[in-house]
C-alpha positions in Angstrom: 4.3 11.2 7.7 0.2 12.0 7.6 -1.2 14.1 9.5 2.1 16.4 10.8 1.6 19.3 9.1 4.9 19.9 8.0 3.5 22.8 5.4 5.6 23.8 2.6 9.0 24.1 4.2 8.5 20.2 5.2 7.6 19.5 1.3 10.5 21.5 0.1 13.1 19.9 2.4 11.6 16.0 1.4 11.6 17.3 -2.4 14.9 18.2 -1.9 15.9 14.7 -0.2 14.4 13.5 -2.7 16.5 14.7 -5.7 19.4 13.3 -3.8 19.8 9.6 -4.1 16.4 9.1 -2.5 15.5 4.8 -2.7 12.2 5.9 -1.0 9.3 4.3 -2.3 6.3 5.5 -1.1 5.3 8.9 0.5 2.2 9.1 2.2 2.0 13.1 2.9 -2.0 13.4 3.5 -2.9 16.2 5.6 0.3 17.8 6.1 -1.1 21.4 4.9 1.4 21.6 1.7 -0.9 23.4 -0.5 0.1 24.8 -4.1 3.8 25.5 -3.5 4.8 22.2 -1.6 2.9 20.7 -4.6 5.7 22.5 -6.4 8.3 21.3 -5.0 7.2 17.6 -5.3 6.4 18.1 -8.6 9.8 19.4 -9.2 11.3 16.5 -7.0 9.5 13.5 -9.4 11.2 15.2 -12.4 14.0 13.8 -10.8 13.6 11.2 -8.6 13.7 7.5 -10.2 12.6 5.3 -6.9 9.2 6.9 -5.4 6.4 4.4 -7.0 3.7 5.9 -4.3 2.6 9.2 -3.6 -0.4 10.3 -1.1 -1.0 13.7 -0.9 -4.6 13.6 0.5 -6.2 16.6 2.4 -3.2 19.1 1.3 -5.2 22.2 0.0 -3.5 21.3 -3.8 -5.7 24.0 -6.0 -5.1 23.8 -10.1 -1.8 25.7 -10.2 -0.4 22.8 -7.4 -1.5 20.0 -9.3 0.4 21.8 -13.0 3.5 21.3 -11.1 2.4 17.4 -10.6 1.1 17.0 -13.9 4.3 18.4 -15.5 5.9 16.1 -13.6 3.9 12.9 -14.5 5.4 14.0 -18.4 9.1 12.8 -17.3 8.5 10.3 -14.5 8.8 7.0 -15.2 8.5 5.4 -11.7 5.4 6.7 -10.0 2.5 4.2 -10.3 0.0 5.4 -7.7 -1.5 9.2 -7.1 -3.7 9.9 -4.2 -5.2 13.4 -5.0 -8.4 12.8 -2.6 -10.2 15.9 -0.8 -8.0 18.7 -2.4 -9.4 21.9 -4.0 -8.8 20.8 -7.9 -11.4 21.9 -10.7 -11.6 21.5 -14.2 -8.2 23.7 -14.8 -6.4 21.3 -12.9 -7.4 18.7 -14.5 -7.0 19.8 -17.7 -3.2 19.9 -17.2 -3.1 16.4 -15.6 -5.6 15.2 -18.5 -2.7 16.1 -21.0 0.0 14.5 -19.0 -2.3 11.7 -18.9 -2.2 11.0 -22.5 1.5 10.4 -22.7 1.9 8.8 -18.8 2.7 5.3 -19.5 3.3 4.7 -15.7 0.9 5.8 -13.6 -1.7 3.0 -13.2 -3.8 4.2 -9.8 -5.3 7.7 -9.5 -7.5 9.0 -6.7 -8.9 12.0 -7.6 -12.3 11.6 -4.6 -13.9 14.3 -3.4 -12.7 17.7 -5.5 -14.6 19.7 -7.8 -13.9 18.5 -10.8 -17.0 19.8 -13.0 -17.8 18.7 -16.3 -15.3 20.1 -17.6 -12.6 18.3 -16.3 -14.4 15.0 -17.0 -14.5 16.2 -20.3 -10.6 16.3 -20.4 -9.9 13.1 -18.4 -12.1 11.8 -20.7 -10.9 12.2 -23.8 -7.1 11.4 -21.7 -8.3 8.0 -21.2 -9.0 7.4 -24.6 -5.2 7.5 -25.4 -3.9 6.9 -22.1 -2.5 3.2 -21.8 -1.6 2.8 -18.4 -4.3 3.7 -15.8 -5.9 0.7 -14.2 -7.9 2.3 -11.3 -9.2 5.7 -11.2 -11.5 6.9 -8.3 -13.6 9.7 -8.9 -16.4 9.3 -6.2 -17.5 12.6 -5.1 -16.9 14.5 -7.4 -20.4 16.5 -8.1 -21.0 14.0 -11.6 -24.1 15.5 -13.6 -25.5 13.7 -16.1 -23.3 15.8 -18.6 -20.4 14.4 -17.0 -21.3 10.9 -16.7 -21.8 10.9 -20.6 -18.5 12.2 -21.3 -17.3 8.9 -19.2 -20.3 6.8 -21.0 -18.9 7.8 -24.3 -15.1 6.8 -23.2 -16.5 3.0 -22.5 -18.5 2.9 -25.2 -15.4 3.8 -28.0 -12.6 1.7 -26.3 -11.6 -2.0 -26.6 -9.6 -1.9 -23.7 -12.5 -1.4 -21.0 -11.8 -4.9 -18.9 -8.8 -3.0 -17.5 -10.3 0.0 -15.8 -11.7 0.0 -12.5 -13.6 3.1 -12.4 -15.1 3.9 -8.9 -18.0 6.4 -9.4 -19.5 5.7 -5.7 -21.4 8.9 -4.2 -20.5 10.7 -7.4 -24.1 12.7 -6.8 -25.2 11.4 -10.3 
């Protein structure tokens, strides 16, 4: 379903489907214009929903309050393995709230967060999420305007854990 702009009506009718008996697996809804409140209703819609393992939601103008209704979500959900947050307009307040649903997630295992504004301080706060969080495997974070601040907040994160053979961290064209 990328790339048909379905907006937020289209989101609120799928996250509505989706509370229903959904067996729907993955959801690819990049560039389908859903912004904040579609992000809503998804977010709403994975509080529920026991089946979707895959969730793309590239290119959907999701700002910080959008990705508070994911993040709230990622608390309860116990299915969803894979995020695709790539190109949206998320900054450090966002993350902040997904860094703290990060730290209980035991699920979620790939998260693309590419190509948003992140800032130091929202490496700062997936940081210290990764020190606890158990789950994450892959996490993409190539251009995302690292400084050198930034990059030592990840530095110190794979310096103080024993578990670093399991990450995958892509930091390709971070500008560091």
């Amino acid at each position: 379903m990328c790339f048909e702009a379905i907006g937020v009506a289209g989101a609120q009718y799928l996250a509505s489907a989706m509370q229903t008996g959904s067996t729907l697996q993955t959801l690819n809804l990049s560039s389908n214009e859903i912004g904040e409140e579609g992000a809503q209703h998804l977010g709403s819609a994975l509080q529920i929903n026991k089946t979707l393992t895959n969730l793309f939601l590239c290119w959907n103008y999701i700002s910080d309050s959008g990705l508070l209704h994911l993040a709230g979500a990622l608390l309860t959900n116990t299915t969803l393995v894979a995020l695709d947050l790539e190109h949206n307009y998320i900054n450090g307040e966002g993350i902040m709230h997904l860094g703290n649903a990060l730290q209980d997630n035991k699920v979620l295992t790939n998260l693309n967060l590419s190509d948003n504004h992140i800032g130091d301080d929202g490496i700062q706060h997936l940081a210290i999420a990764l020190l606890t969080n158990i789950a994450l495997e892959i996490l993409n974070l190539s251009s995302i305007h690292l400084t050198t601040e930034g990059a030592r907040y990840l530095s110190d994160v794979l310096q103080n854990t024993q578990d670093v053979d399991r990450w995958r961290l892509r930091l390709l064209r971070s500008g560091y």
